[in-house]
N, C-alpha and C positions, 0 to 999 in steps of 0.2 A: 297755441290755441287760436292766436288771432291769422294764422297761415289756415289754420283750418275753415276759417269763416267765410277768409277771403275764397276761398276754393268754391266752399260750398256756394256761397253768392254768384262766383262765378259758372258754373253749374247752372246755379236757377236761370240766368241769363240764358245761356246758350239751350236752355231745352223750356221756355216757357210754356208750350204747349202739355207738354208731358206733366208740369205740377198744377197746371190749369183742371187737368183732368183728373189729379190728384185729389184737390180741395174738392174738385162735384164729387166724386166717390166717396171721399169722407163726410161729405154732409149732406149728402143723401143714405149713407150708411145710418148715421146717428138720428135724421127723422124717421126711416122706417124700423129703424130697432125702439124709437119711442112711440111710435104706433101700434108695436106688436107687441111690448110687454104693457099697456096699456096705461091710462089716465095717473098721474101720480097726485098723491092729495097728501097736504102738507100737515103736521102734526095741528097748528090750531085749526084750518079745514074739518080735520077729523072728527074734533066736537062739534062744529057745527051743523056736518049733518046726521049725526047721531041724534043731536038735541031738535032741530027743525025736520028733518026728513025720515026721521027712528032708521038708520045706517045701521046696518051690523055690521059688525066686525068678527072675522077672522081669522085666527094665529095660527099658523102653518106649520109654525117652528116644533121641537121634537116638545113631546110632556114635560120630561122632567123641566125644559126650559121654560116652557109655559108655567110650570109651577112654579119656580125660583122668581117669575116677574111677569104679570100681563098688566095691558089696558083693563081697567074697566068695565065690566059686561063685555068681555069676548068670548068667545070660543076655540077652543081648540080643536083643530083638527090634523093633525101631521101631515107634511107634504106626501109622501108615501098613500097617503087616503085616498089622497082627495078622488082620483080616478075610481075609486070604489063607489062613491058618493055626487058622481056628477050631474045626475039627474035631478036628485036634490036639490042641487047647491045654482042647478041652471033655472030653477021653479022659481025662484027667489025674485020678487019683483022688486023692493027696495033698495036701492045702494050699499054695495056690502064694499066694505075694504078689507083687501087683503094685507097681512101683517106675517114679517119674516124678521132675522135679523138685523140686517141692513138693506133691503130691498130688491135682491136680485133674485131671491127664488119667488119673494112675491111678484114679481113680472112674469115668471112663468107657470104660475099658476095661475093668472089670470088670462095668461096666452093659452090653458088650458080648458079652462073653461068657457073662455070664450063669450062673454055675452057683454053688453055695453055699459050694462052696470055696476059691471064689477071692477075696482079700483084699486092699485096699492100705495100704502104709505111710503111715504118720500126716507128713505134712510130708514126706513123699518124702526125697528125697538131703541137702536142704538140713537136714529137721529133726534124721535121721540123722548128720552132721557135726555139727551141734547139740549133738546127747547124746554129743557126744567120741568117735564110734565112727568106724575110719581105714575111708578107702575103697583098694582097690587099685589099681595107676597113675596115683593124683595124686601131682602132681608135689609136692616140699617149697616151701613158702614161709620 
């Protein structure tokens, strides 16, 4: 292992150019993929602009999963919709957040829609449970 390190350091040495351009591409990669799946708002975020700014929310995820467990005054609407429903959901002047399981389709539904006020939660349902906040109709364990 430590043969392979020495290598690889030796590597980085003789081609500093090449991992120079490595770290721009990777982090210019990760600011513009967090630009296009847009704004992430953190689960206490969430209440707050629910409660100050009346935020809607949401839930992308399929029914049955929206019934086994949601936030609070959300909505459901399945990912598979939303294109059905886009004029609707772009009429919307309020801060809406979008809500998935762990937040990667909710990026692309907001990359779908496109407008600047629409938001997804950081770690979706899963990170929300996370930070100890209850969902409604899950069941108890």
């Amino acid at each position: 292992m430590e043969f392979i390190l020495e290598r690889w350091f030796e590597f980085m040495g003789n081609h500093p150019v090449l991992f120079g351009l490595l770290a721009v591409l990777i982090i210019a990669f990760f600011a513009i993929e967090g630009k296009r799946s847009g704004r992430k708002v953190s689960p206490n975020e969430l209440g707050l602009l629910v409660n100050n700014q009346n935020a809607r929310i949401i839930d992308i995820r399929a029914a049955n999963k929206f019934a086994a467990g949601h936030i609070t005054g959300s909505q459901n609407i399945p990912f598979g919709e939303l294109k059905n429903r886009l004029t609707e959901l772009q009429a919307i002047q309020v801060p809406v957040i979008i809500v998935c399981d762990i937040g990667m389709q909710a990026g692309a539904a907001v990359q779908l829609i496109n407008r600047p006020n629409f938001m997804r939660l950081a770690g979706g349902i899963q990170g929300y449970q996370a930070a100890g906040l209850p969902l409604v109709g899950a069941k108890k364990k």
